[in-house]
C-alpha positions in Angstrom: 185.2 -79.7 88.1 185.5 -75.4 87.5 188.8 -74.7 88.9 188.7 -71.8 91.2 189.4 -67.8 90.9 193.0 -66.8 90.5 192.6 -65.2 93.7 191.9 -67.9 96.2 194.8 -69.6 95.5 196.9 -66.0 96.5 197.7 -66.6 100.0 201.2 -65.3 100.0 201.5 -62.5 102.5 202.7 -59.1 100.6 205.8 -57.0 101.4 204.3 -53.8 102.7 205.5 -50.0 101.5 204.9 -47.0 103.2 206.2 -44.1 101.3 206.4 -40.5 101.0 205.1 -38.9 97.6 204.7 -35.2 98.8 205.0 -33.6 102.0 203.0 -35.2 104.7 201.7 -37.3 102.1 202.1 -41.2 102.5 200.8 -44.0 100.0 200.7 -47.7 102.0 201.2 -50.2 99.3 201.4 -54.1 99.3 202.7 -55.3 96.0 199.3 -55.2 94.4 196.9 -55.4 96.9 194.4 -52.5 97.9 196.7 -49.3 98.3 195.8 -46.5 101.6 196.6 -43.2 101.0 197.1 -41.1 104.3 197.4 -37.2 104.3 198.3 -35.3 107.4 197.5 -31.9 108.0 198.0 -29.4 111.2 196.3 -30.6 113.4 194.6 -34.0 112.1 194.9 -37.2 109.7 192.3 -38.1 106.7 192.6 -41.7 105.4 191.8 -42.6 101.8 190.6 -46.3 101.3 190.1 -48.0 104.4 191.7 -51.9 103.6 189.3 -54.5 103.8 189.7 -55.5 107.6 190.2 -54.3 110.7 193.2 -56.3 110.9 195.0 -55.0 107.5 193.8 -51.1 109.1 196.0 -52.1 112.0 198.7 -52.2 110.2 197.9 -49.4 108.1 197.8 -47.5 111.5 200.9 -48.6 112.5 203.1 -47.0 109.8 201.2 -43.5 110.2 202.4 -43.8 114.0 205.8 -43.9 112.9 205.9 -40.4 111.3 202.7 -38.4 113.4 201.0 -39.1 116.6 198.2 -36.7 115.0 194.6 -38.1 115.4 193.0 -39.7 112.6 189.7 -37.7 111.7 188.4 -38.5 108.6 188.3 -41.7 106.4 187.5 -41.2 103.0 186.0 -44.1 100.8 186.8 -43.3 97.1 184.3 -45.7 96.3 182.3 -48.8 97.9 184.2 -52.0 97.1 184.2 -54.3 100.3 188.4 -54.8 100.2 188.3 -50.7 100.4 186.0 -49.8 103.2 185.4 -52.5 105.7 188.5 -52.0 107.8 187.0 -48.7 108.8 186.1 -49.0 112.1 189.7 -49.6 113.5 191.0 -45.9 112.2 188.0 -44.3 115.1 187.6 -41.2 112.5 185.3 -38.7 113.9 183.7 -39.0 110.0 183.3 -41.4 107.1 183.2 -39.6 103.8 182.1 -40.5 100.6 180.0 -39.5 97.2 176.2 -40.0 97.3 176.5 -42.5 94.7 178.6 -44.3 97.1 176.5 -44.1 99.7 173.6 -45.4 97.3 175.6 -48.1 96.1 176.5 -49.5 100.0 172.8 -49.6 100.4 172.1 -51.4 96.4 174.4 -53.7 96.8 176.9 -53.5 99.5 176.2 -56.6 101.6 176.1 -58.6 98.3 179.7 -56.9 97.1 181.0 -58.1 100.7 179.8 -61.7 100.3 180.9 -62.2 96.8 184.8 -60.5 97.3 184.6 -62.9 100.7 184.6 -66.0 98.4 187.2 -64.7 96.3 189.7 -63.0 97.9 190.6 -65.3 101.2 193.9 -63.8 102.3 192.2 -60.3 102.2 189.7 -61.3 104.4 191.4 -63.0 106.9 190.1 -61.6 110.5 187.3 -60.9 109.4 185.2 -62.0 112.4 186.6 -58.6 114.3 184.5 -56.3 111.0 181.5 -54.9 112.8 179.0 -54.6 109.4 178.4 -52.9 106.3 180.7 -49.3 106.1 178.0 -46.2 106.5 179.1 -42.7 105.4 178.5 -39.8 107.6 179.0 -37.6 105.5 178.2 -37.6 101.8 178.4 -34.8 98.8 177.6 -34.4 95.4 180.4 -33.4 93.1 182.5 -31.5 95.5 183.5 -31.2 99.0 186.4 -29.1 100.3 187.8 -30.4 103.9 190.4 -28.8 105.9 193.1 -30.3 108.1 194.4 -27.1 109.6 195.6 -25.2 107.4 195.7 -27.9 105.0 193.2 -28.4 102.1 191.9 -31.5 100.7 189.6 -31.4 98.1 187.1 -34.1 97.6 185.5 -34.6 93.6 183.9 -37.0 91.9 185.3 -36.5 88.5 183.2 -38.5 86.3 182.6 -42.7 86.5 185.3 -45.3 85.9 185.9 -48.0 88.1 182.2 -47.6 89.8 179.5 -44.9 89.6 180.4 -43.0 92.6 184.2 -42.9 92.0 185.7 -40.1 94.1 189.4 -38.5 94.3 191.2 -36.8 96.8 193.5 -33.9 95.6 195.7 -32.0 97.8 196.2 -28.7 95.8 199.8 -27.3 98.4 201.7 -30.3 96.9 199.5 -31.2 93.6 199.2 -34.5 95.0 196.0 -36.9 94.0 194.7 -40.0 95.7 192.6 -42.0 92.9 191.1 -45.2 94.3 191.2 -47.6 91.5 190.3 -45.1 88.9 194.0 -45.5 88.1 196.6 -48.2 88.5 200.1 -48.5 87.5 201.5 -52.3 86.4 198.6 -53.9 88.1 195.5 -55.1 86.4 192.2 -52.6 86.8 189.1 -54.6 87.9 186.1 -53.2 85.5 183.7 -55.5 86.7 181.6 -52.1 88.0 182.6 -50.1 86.2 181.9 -47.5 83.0 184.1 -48.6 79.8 182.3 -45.1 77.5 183.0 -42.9 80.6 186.9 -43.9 82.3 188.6 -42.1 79.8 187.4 -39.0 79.9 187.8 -39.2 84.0 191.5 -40.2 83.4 191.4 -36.8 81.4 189.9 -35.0 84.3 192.6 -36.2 86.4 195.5 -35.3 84.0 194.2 -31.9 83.6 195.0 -31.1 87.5 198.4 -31.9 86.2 199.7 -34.2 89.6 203.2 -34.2 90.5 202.3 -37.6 92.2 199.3 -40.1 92.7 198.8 -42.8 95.2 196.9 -45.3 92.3 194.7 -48.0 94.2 197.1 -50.8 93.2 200.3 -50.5 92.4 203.5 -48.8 93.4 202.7 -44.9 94.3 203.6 -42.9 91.4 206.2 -39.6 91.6 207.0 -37.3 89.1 204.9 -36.5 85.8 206.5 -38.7 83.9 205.1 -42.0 86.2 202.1 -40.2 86.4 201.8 -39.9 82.9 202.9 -43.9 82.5 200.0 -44.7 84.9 197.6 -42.7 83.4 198.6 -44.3 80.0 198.6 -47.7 81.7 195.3 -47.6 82.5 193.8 -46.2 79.5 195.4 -49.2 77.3 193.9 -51.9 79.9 191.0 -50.4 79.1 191.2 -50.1 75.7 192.3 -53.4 74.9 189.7 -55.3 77.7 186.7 -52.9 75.7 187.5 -53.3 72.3 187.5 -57.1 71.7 184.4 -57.8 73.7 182.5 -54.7 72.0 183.4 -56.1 68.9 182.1 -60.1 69.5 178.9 -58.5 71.1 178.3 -56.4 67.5 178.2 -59.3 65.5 176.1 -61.4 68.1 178.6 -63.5 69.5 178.9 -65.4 72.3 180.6 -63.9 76.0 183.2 -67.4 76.0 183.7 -66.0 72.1 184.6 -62.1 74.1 186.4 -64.0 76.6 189.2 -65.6 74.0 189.0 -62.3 72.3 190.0 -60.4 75.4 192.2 -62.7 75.9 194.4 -62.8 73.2 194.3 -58.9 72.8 195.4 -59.0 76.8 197.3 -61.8 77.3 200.5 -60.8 75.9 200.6 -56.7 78.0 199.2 -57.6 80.8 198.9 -61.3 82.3 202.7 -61.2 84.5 200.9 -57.6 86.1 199.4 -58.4 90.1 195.4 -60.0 89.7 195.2 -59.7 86.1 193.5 -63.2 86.1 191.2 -62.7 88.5 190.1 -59.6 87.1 190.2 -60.8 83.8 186.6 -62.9 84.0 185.1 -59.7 85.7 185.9 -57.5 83.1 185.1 -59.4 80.2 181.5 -60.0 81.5 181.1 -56.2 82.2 183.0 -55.1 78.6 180.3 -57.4 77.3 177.3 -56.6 79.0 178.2 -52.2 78.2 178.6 -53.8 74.8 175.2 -54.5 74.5 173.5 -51.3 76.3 173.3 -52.2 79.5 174.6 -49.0 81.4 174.0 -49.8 85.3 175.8 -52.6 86.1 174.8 -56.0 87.1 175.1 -56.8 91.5 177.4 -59.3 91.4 176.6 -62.0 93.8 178.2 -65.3 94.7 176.5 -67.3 93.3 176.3 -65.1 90.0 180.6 -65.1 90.4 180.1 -69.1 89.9 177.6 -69.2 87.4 179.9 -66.9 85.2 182.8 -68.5 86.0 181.3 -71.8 84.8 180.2 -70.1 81.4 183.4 -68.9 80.7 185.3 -71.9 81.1 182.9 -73.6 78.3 
């Protein structure tokens, strides 16, 4: 019998941190799990990343009523991963914004996202009776969209792909401050199973060249000063590197995706397997490295029965 994904064995609650990293400027972090960035202006709050449930919003919600009693206006969705947007509706933001692609990717493959992270990720999901459906946009742009809070700007870019297609930041220029979504992570493993090996890098270099004094990362511990920026930044581009390389170089000479998997694997194994869901990830992004290896740009809807069929492969 397959044993299971890395992940449904994680039940262990996390220890929750809500912290600072520029002025008004709080990163809610959980020891690895899916990081909420909350920026508050004059007069209003934006969220960025909404948790996966109503019930982990709630408590998202709870620390930002510690430090404002300021309304919460706008949610922002950096990209469409179900553990990111479906704890939307307990924030009761006026809007829901989000790239185009993003929106386009909810309606590809949205529901089938949901059901497949739903089978994987059990603790995250918990509650999840109270989530009302799929998370809708309201509002959606293109490459750019500037939002004010007051007298407080936010500006909204898509910077290039990397962990999805429709990857969006969120950089508040007063305190050169950047919420990332997943397109960085610091001492946590990156999932890649969406995303665009040929393209991250040059993103990361899109973000470094706003030169942040902080990012809220979309795992990990929120990151202060350039030179944890930088470590992030770094961090991320050698996950990549070594999860790409390997399974690029099996695919060249025809080989098999268990034969990418060991390759990963022992290029991985010794950086990276003690950081937060490297194994569950680990599966994902070997099947994606492989697949980009061979050509295919867009990639494959992940379903849950496609998670078990790939999981079987891999295990020989």
């Amino acid at each position: 019998m397959a044993k299971q994904f890395a992940s449904m064995g994680d039940m262990a609650e996390k220890k929750i941190t809500f912290s600072e990293i520029g002025r008004d400027i709080w990163a809610f972090t959980a020891e690895g799990d899916p990081n909420t960035g909350v920026i508050i202006g004059d007069d209003s709050v934006m969220i960025v990343d909404a948790q996966a449930t109503p019930r982990l919003a709630h408590k998202v919600v709870e620390k930002i009523r510690t430090v404002t009693d300021k309304p919460i206006k706008y949610v922002v969705l950096s990209h469409y991963h179900a553990v990111r947007v479906l704890g939307a509706s307990a924030y009761g933001a006026e809007q829901i914004l989000a790239s185009e692609k993003c929106r386009a990717m909810v309606a590809e493959r949205g529901q089938e996202d949901w059901d497949s992270e739903f089978g994987r990720f059990p603790r995250l999901f918990q509650g999840h009776e109270s989530i009302p459906g799929l998370t809708w946009p309201t509002m959606t742009f293109r490459d750019k969209m500037t939002v004010y809070l007051g007298n407080r700007r936010v500006d909204l870019m898509h910077l290039g792909r990397a962990h999805t297609a429709g990857d969006i930041v969120a950089w508040v220029p007063d305190e050169r401050v950047m919420l990332t979504g997943d397109i960085v992570e610091y001492k946590a493993a990156c999932y890649c199973g969406d995303g665009h090996f040929s393209d991250w890098g040059n993103t990361l270099d899109n973000i470094k060249s706003y030169d942040p004094l902080a990012i809220a990362p979309g795992r990990g511990a929120a990151l202060v000063g350039v030179e944890q920026v930088d470590a992030a930044l770094d961090f991320t581009r050698d996950f990549l590197i070594n999860t790409y390389r390997p399974a690029a170089a099996v695919a060249a000479r025809g080989g098999s995706l268990k034969e990418a998997w060991d390759a990963v694997r022992a290029a991985c194994d010794p950086k990276f397997s003690d950081v937060p869901i490297y194994e569950h990830c680990l599966p994902f992004n070997v099947t994606r490295a492989y697949d980009e290896a061979l050509g295919m740009d867009t990639p494959r809807i992940w379903t849950a029965e496609r998670d078990r069929q790939m999981w079987e492969q891999l295990q020989g």
